[in-house]
C-alpha positions in Angstrom: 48.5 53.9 115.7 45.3 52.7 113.4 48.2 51.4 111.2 49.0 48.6 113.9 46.2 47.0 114.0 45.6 44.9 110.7 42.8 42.6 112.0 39.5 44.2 112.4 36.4 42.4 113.9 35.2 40.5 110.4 38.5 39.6 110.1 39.0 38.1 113.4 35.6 36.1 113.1 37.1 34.4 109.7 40.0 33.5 111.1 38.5 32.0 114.0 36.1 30.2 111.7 38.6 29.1 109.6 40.9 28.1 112.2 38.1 25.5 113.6 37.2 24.4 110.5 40.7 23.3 109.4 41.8 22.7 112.7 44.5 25.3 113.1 45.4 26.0 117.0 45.2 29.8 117.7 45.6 31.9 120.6 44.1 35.3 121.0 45.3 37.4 123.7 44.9 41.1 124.8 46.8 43.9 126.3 45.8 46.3 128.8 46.4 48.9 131.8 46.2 45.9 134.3 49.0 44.2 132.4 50.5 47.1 131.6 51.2 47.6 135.3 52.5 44.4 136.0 55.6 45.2 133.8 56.2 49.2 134.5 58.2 48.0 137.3 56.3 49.9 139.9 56.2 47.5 142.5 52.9 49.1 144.3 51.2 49.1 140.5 51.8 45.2 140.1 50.5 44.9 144.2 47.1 47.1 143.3 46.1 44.8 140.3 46.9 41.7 141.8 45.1 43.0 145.1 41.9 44.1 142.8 41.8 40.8 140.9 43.1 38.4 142.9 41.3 39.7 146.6 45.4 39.5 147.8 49.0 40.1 147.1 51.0 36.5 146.5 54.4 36.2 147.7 57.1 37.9 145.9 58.7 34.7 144.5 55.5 33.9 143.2 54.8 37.2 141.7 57.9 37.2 140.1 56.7 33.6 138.3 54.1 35.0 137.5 55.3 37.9 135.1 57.6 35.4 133.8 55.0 32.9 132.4 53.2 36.3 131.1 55.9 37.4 129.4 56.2 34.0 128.0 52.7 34.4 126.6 52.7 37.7 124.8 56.2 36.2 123.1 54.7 32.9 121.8 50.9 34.2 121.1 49.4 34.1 117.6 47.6 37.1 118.0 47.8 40.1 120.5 45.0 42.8 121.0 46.5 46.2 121.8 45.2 49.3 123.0 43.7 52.0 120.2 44.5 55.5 119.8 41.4 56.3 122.2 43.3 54.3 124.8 46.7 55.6 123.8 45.3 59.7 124.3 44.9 59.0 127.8 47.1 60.5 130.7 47.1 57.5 133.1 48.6 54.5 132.5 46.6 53.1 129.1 48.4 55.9 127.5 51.7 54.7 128.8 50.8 51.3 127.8 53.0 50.1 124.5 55.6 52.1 125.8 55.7 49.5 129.0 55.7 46.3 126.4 58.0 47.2 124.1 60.6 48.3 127.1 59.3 44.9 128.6 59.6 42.7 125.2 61.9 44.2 123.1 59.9 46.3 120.0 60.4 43.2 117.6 57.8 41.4 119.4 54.7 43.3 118.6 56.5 44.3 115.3 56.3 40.4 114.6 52.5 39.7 115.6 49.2 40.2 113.9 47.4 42.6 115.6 43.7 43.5 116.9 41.6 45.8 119.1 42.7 45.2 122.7 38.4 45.6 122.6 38.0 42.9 119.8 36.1 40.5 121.9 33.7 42.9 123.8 33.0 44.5 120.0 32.1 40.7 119.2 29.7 40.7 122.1 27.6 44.0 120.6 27.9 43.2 117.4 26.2 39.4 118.2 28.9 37.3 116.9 29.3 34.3 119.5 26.0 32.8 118.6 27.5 32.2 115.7 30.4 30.7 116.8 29.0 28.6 119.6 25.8 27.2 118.0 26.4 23.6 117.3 30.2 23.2 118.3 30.7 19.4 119.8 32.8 20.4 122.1 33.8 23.7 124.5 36.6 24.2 127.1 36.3 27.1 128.9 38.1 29.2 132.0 35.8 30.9 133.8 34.5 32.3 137.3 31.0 32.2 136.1 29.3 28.7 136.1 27.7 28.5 132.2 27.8 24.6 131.5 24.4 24.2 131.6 24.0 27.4 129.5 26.1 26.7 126.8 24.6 23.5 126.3 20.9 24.3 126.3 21.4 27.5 124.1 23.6 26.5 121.6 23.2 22.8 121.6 26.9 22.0 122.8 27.2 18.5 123.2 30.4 18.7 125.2 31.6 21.5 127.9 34.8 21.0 129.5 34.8 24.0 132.4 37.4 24.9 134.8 35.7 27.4 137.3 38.3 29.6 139.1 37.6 32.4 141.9 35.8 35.3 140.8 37.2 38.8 141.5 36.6 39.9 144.8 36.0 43.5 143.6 32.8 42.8 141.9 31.7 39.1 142.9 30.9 38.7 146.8 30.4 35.6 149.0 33.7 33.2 147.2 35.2 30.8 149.2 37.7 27.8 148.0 41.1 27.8 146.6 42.7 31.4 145.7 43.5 31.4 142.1 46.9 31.9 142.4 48.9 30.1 143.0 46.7 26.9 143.6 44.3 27.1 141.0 46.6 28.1 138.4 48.7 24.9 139.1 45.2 22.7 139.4 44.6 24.1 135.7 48.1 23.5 133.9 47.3 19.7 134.8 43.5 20.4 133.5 44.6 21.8 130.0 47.0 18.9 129.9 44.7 16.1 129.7 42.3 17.4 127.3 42.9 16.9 123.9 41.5 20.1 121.9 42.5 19.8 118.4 39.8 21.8 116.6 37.8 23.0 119.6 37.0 26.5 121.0 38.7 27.3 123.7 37.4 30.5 126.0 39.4 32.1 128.7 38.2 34.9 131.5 40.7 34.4 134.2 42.4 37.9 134.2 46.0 38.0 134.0 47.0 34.4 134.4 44.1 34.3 131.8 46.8 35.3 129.2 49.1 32.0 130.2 45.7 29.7 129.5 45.2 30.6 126.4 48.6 29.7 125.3 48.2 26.1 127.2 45.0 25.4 125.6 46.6 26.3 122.1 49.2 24.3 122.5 47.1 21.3 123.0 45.6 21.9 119.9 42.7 24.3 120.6 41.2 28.1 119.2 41.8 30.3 122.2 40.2 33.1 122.5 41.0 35.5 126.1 37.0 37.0 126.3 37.5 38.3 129.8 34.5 40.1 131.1 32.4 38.6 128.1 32.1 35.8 130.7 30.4 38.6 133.1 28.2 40.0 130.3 27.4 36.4 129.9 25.9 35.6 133.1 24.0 38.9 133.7 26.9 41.1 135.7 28.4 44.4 135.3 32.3 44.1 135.9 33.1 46.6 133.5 31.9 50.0 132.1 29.9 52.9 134.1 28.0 51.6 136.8 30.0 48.6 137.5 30.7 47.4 140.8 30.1 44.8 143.3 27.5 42.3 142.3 26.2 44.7 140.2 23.6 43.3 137.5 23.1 43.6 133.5 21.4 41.3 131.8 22.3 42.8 128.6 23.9 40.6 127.3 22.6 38.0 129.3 22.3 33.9 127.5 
């Protein structure tokens, strides 16, 4: 397994450096139980995700779009993080995991990708790298429950943040109300991505699932985009993930 993933964290950090600098679009995207059992074709598995991170189960029609555009994504990504032997040891459905994609994909996809940690982007997070890669940037577009505009401009002197705030999960963020992520919001942000123009800017995505489609959409319009997930929670002070997670649980952490 430790021979499939070629990109390790210094790696990943110079090629997302280097893909700013020269204006090379990008998208980074993970792999993990929750997707995992969207595609096992258990139909209670894909209901229990949704249900945790969504707050509801859409319509079948709409659940069924929904795997298709994620498919899509994993086939057209740059870059896919994948679960590690520690994840792969398991007996639940992490250690079932690649087995579900390849039946899924067809083996030549992940045979034809370069390769990461699915944990790439929390190991960036301990190991202090974002500063790094946020200080000074002109501009940011970013997916995200958690309301950091103000944030990413006073700390890292961002002249420009584009945000798109979505729904948080209902599992660990209480008191939401507005439009349900999918399918409205998802719709609301296929029209956002489309009218910006992100040629050589960072591009940040926690969304879950659907998370997966955005990144692909902002890279397309030209941006570096990364799928941080519950770095956006770490972030703003919360606990989503990890022992003693749960429902508005803080951690300031990681905290900006």
């Amino acid at each position: 397994m430790t021979d499939l993933i070629s990109l390790q964290t210094t790696d990943i950090v110079k090629l997302i450096k280097n893909a700013l600098e020269r204006k090379i679009s990008i998208s980074i995207i993970r792999y993990g139980d929750g997707e995992s059992m969207m595609f096992n074709g258990v139909k209670e598995d894909a209901h229990f995700i949704l249900k945790k991170v969504l707050g509801y189960i859409p319509e079948d029609h709409e659940i069924t779009m929904l795997k298709s555009h994620l498919i899509d994504a994993y086939r057209h990504c740059d870059i896919i993080g994948i679960p590690t032997e520690r994840h792969l040891r398991r007996e639940d459905r992490w250690g079932q995991s690649l087995d579900v994609f390849n039946l899924t994909m067809g083996e030549k996809v992940l045979e034809s990708k370069h390769k990461t940690s699915v944990d790439i982007f929390h190991n960036m997070l301990t190991e202090g790298v974002y500063s790094e890669l946020l200080t000074g940037l002109d501009t940011l577009n970013y997916i995200s429950c958690r309301n950091l505009d103000d944030v990413f401009k006073e700390k890292f002197g961002i002249k420009n943040v584009n945000s798109f705030i979505i729904s948080p999960e209902p599992t660990y963020t209480s008191g939401y109300v507005g439009d349900k992520h999918y399918p409205e919001q998802f719709n609301q942000i296929a029209k956002w991505i489309r009218s910006l123009q992100c040629e050589g800017q960072l591009c940040l995505v926690g969304a879950g699932i659907p998370g997966k489609i955005y990144n692909n959409w902002f890279r397309d319009q030209g941006g570096v985009s990364l799928d941080i997930g519950s770095v956006f929670d770490s972030f703003s002070g919360h606990k989503t993930r990890g022992k003693g997670r749960g429902l508005d649980v803080i951690d300031n952490t990681y905290k900006l």
